[in-house]
N, C-alpha and C positions, 0 to 999 in steps of 0.2 A: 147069305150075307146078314141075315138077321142075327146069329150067332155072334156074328163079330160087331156088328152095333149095339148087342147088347154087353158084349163085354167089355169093349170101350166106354160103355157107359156106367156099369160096373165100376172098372177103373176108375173114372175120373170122379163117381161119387164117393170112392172111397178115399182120395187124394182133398175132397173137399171134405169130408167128416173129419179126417185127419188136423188139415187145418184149422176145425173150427173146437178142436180138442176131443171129439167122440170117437175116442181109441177104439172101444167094441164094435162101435157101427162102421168103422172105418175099415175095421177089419174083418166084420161079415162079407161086407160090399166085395173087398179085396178076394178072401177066399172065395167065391162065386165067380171073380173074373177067373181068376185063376184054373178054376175048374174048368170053364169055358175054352181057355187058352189050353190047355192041356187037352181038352176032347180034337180040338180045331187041329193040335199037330206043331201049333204055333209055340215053339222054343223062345223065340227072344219076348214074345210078348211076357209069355209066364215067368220068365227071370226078370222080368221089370216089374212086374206085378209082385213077386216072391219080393222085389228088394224095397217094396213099397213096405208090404207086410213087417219085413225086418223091421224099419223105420216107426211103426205106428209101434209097435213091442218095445222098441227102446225107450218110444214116449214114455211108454208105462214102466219103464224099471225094470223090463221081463227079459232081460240082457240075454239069456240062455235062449229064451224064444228067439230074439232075434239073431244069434249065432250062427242058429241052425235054419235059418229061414236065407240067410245072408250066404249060408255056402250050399245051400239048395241053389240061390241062385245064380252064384260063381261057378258048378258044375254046371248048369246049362247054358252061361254064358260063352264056358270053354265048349261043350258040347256043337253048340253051333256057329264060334268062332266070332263071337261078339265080343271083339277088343275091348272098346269101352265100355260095356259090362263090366269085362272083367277088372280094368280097372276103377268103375265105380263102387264094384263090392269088396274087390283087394280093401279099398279105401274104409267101407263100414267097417268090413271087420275088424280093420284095426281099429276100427272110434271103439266098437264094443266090446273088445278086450279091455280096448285105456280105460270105458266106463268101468269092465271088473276089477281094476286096478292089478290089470297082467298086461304090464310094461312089456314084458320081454319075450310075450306072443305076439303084441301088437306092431313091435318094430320091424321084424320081417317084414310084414304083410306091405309097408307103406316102400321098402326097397323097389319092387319092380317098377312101381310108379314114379317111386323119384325124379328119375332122370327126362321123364315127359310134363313136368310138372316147370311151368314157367312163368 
């Protein structure tokens, strides 16, 4: 159990570095949970963690980083059948395409969601 308090705690320090604009720190914090959650077996946590990661990468302009951070963690949302995962990273990805101003990768992406979208 200590594993998983420590990577919750992890987590959330890297969700408040985030917020408070320290992209690097936010995102050490994050890769650490993320290890954690990957030792543990834990799938949905590491794709929530992965799409935090995405998130702090976009802060910074590092669009590529967050790409591949973004369908790291859409693969293990599909992986272990986490619906909304998946459509919360269907969603980034296309923000991070529109950031690279590739319109017409990003429009797919926001389709399956569409129709759940109210």
């Amino acid at each position: 159990m200590r594993a998983v308090s420590w990577r919750q705690a992890e987590g959330s320090l890297g969700i408040a570095w985030q917020s408070l604009g320290e992209h690097e720190r936010a995102a050490e914090a994050l890769r650490a949970a993320i290890g954690v959650s990957e030792a543990l077996g834990d799938t949905r946590s590491a794709a929530a963690l992965l799409s935090s990661l995405g998130l702090s990468y976009s802060a910074r302009g590092e669009h590529e980083h967050a790409l591949a951070r973004h369908a790291a963690s859409l693969a293990l949302s599909l992986q272990c059948g986490d619906r909304r995962g998946q459509g919360v990273e269907l969603g980034h990805l296309g923000n991070t395409f529109g950031d690279l101003g590739q319109l017409s990768q990003a429009l797919p992406l926001y389709l399956p969601i569409s129709p759940h979208i109210s």
